[in-house]
N, CA, C and O of each residue as an XYZ file, in Angstrom:
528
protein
N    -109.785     33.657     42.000
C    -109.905     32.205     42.010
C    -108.501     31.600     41.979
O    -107.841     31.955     41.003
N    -107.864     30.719     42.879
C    -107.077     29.595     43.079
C    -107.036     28.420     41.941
O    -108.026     27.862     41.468
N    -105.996     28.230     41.687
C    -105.801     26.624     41.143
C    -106.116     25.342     41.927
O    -105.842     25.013     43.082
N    -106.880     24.626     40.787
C    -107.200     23.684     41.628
C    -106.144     23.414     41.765
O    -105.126     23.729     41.149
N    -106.384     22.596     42.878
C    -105.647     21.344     43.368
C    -106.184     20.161     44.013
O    -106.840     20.198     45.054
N    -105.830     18.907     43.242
C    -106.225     17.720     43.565
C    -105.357     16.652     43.887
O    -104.419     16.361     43.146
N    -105.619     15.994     45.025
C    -104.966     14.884     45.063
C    -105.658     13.297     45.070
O    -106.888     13.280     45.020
N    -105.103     12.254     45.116
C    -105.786     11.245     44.916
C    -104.834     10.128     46.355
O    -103.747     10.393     46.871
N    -105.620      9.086     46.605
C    -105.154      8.299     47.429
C    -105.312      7.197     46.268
O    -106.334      7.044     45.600
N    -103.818      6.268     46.111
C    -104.115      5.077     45.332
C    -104.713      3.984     46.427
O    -105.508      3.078     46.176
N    -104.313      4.202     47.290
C    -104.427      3.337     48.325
C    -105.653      3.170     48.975
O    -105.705      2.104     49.588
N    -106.918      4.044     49.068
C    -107.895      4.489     49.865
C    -109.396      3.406     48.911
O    -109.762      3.203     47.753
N    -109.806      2.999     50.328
C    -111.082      2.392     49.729
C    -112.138      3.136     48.405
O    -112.742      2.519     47.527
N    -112.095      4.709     48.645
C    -112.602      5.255     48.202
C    -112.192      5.062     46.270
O    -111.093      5.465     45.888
N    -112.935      4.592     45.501
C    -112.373      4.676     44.211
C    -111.731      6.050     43.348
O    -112.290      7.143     43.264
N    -110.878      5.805     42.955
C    -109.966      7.464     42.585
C    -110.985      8.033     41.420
O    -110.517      8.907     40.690
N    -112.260      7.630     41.204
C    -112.867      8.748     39.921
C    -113.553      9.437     41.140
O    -113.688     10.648     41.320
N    -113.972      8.372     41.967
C    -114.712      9.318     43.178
C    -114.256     10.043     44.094
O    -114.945     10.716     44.860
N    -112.874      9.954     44.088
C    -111.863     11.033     44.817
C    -112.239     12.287     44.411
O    -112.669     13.218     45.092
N    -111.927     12.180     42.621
C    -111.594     13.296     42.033
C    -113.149     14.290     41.840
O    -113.231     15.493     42.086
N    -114.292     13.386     41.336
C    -115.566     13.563     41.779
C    -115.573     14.825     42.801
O    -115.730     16.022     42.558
N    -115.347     14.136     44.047
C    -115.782     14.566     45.441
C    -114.537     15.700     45.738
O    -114.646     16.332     46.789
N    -113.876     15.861     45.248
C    -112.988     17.298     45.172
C    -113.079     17.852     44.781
O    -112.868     18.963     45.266
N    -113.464     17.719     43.567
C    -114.646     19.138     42.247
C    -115.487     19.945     42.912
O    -115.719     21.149     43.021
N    -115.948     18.716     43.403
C    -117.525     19.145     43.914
C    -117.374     20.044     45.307
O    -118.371     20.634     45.724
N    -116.546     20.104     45.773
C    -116.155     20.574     46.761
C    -115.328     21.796     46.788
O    -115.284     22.426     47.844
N    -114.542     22.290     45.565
C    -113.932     22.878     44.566
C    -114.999     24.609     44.601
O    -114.945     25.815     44.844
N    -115.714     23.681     44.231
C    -116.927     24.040     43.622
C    -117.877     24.727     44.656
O    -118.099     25.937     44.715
N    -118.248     24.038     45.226
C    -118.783     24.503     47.021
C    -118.212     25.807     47.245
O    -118.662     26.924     46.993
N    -116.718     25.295     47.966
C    -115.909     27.223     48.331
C    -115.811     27.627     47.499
O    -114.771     28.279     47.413
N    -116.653     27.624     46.310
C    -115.909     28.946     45.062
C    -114.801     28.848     44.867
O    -114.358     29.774     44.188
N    -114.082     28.098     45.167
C    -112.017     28.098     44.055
C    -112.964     27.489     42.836
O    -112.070     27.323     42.007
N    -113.731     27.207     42.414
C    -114.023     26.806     40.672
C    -115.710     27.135     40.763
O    -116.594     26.540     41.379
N    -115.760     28.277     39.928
C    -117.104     28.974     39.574
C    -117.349     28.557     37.798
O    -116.567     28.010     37.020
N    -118.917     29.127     37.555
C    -119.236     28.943     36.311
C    -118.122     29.575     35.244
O    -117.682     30.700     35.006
N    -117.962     28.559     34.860
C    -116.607     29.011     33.578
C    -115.656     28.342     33.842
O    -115.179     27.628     32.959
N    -115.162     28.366     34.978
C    -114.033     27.614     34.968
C    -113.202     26.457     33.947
O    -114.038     26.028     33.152
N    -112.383     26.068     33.799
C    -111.678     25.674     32.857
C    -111.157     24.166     33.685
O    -110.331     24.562     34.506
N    -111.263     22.876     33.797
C    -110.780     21.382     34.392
C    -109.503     21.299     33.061
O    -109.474     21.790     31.933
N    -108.648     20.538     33.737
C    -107.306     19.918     33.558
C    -107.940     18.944     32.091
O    -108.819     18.127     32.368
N    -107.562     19.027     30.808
C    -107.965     17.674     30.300
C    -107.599     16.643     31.109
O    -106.674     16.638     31.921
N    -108.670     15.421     30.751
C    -108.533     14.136     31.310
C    -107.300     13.825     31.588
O    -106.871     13.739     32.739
N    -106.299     13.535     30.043
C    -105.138     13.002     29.671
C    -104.042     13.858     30.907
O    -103.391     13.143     31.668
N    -103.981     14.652     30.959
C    -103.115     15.803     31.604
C    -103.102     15.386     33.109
O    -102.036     15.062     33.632
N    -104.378     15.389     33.876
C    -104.433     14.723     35.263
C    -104.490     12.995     35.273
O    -104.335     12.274     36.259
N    -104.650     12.745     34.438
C    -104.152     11.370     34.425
C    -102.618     11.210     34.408
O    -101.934     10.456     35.100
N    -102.306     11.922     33.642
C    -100.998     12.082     33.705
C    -100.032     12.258     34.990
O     -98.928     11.767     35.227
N    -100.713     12.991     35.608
C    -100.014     14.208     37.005
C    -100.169     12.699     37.812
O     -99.231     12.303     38.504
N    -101.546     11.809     37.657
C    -101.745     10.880     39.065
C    -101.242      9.415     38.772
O    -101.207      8.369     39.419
N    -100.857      9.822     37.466
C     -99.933      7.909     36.764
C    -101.151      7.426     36.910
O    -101.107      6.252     37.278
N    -102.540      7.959     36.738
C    -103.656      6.446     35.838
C    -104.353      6.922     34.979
O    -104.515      8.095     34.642
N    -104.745      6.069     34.640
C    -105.630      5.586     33.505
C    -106.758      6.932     33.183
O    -107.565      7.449     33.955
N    -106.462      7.245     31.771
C    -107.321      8.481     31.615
C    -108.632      8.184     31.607
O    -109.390      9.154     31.568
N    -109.392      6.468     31.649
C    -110.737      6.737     31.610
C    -111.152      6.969     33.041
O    -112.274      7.398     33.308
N    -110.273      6.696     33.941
C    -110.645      6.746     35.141
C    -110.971      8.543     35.612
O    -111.816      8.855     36.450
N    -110.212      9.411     34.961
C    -110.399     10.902     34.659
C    -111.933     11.306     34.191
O    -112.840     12.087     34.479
N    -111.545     10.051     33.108
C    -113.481     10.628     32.157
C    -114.437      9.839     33.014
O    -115.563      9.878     32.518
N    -114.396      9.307     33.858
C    -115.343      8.809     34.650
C    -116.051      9.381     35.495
O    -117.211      9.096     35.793
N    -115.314     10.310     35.971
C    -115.249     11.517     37.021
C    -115.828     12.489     36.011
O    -116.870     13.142     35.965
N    -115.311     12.419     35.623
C    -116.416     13.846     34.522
C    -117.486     13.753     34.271
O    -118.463     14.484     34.431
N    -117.241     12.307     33.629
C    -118.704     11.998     33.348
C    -120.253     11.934     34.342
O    -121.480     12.017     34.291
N    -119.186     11.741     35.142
C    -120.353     11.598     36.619
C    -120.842     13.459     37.077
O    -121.972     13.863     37.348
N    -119.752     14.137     37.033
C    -120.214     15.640     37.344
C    -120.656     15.929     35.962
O    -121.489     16.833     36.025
N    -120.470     15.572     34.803
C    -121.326     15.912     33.795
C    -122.829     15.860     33.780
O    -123.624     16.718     33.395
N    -123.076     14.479     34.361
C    -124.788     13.842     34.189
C    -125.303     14.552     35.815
O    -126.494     14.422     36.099
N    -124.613     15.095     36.571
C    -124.921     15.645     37.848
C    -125.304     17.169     37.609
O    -125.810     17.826     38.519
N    -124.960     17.895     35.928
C    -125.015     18.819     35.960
C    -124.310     20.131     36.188
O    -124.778     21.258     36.024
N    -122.964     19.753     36.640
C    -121.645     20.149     37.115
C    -120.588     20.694     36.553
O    -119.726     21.397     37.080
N    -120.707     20.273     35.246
C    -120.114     20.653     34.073
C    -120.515     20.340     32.772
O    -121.350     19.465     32.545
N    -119.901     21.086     31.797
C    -120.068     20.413     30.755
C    -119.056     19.843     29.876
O    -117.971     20.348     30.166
N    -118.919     18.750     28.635
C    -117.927     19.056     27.980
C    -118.233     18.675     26.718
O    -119.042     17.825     26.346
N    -117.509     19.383     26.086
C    -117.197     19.309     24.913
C    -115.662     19.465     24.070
O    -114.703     20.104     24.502
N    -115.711     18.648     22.658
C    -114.504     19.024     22.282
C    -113.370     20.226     22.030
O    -112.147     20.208     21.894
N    -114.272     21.166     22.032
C    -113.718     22.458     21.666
C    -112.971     22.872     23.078
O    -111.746     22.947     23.175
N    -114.040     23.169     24.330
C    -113.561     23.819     25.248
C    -113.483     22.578     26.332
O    -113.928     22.820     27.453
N    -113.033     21.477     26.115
C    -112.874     20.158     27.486
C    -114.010     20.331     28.471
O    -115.179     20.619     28.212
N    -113.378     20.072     29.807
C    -114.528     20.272     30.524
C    -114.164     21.413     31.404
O    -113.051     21.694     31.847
N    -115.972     22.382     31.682
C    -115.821     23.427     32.002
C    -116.834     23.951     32.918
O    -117.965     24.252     32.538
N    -116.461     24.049     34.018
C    -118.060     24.166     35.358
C    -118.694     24.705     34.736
O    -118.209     25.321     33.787
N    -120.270     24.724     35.021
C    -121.444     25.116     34.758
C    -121.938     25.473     35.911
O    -121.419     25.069     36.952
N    -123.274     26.476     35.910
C    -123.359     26.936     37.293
C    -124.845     25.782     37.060
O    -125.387     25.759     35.956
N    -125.227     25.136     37.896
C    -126.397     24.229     37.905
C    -127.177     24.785     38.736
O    -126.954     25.380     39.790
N    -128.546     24.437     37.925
C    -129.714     24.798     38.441
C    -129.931     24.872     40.222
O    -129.656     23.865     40.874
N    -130.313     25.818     40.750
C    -130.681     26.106     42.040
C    -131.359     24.845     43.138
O    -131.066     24.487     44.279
N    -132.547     24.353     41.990
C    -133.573     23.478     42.451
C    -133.022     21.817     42.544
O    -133.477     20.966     43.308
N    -131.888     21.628     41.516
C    -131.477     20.865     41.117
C    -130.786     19.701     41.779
O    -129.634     19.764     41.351
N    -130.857     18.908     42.409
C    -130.157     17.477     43.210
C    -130.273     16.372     43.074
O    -131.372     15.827     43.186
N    -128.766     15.486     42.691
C    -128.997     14.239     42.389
C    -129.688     13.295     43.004
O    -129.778     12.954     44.183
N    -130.233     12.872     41.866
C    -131.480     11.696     41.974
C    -130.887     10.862     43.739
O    -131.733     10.602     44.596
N    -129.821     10.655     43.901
C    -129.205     10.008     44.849
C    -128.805     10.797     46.022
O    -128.343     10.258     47.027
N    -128.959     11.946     45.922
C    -128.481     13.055     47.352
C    -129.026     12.545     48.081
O    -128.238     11.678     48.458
N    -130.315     12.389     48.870
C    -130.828     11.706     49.931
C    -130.275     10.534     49.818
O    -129.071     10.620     50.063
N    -130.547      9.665     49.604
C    -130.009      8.136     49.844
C    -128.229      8.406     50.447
O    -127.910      8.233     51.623
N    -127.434      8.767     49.552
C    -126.122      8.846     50.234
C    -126.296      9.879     51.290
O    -125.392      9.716     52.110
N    -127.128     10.953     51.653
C    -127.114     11.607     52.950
C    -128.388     10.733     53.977
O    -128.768     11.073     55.098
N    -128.615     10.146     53.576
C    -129.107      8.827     54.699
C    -128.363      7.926     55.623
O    -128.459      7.575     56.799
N    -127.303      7.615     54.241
C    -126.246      6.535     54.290
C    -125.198      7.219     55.677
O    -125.035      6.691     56.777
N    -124.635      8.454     55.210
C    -123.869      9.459     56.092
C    -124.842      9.577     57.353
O    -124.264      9.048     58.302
N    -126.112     10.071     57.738
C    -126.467      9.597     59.079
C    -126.755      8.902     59.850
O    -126.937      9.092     61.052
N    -126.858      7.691     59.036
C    -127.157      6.550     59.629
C    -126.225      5.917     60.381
O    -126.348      5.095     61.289
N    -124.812      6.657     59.631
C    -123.568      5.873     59.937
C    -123.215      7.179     61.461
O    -122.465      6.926     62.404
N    -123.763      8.099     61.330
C    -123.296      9.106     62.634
C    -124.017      8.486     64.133
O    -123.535      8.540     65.265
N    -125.536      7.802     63.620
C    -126.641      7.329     64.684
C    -126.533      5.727     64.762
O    -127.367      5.035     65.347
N    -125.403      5.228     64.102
C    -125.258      3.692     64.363
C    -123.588      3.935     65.460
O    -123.294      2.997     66.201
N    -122.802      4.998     65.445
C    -121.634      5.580     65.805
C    -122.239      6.238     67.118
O    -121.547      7.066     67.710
N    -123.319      5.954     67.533
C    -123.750      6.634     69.082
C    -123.675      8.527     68.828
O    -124.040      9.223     69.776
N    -123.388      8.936     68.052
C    -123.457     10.263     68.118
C    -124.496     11.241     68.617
O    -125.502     10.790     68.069
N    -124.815     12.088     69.173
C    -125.874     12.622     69.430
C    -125.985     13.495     68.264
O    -125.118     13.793     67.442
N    -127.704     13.994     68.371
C    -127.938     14.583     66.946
C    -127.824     15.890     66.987
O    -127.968     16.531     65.946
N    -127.533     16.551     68.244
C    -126.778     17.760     68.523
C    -125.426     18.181     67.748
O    -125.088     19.220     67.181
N    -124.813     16.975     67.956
C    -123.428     17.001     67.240
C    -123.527     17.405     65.698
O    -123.117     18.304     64.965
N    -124.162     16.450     65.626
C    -124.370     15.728     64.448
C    -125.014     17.470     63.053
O    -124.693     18.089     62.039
N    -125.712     17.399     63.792
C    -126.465     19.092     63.140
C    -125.233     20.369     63.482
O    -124.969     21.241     62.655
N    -124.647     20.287     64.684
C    -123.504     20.958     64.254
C    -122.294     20.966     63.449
O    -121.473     21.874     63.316
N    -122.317     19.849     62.954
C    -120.931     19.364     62.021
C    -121.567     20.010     61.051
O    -120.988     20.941     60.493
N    -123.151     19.559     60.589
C    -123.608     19.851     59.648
C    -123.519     21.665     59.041
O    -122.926     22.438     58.287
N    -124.213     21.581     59.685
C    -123.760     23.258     59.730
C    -122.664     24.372     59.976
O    -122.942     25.569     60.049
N    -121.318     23.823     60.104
C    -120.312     24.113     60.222
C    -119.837     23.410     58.721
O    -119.220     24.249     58.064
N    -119.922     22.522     58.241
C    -119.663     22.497     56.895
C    -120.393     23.211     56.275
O    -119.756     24.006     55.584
N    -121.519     23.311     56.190
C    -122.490     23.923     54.921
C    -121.916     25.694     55.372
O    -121.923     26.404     54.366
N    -121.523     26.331     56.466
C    -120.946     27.087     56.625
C    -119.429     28.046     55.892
O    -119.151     29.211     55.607
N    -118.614     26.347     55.836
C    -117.256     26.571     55.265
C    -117.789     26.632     53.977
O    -117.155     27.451     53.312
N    -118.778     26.055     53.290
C    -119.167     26.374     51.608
C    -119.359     27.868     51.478
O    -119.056     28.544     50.495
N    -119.912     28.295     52.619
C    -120.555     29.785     52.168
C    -121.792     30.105     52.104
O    -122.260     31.244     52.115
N    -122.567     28.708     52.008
C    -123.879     28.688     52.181
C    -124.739     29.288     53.048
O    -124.670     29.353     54.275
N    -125.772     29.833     52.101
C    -126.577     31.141     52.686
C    -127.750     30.370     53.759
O    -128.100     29.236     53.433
N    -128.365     30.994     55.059
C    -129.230     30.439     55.440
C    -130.356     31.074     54.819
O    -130.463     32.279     54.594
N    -131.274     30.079     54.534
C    -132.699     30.423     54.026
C    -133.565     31.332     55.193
O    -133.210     31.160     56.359
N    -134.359     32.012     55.010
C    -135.315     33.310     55.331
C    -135.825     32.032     56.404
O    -136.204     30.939     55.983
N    -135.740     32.464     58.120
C    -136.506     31.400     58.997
C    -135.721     30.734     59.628
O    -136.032     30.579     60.809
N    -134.623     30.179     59.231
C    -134.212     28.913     59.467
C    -133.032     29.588     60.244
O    -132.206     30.365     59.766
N    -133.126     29.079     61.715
C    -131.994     29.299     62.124
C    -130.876     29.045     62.196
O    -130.124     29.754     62.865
């Protein structure tokens, strides 16, 4: 396993807990951060990105209630391997949001299923029994 590494855009529409969010999680995906793993205290990457440490615990907090990690005082925060079955209440809706925006963008859905699967690919992700 690799060190993370994270970066943040101050500049980017995207809000920086959801930067850091969406790099975990992704972290996490290719295996550079498996069950056990060990996250940066808050204070420490707040530190590295010059903001605000709640903006750190925000991000946690969000992969916390997602199931993603856990934390506590003793050991900070520390991946968890989450349930198999398990997906946020919101996964569909924001993967709605993402195709809607590929089929309002004229894309064909050819494409569109190949991107798909060329990412879920780079995760490592297994195909299910059937599914081609």
């Amino acid at each position: 396993m690799g060190a993370l590494i994270l970066s943040v855009d101050l500049g980017a529409d995207v809000p920086i807990y959801q930067q850091i969010r969406d790099q975990i999680v992704e972290a996490i995906a290719h295996g550079s951060l498996t069950d056990g793993s060990a996250l940066p205290p808050t204070r420490t990457l707040a530190a590295d990105f010059g903001i605000n440490f709640h903006t750190v615990n925000k991000a946690y907090d969000l992969l916390r209630q997602e199931g993603l990690i856990r934390l506590s005082r003793g050991t900070g925060a520390v991946v968890t391997a989450p349930a198999t079955d398990q997906l946020p209440a919101d996964w569909t809706a924001r993967a709605t949001t993402l195709l809607a925006e590929a089929v309002a963008r004229g894309l064909p859905a050819d494409e569109v299923l190949r991107a798909c699967r060329t990412l879920l690919d780079s995760f490592g992700a297994t195909q299910q029994e059937g599914t081609p």
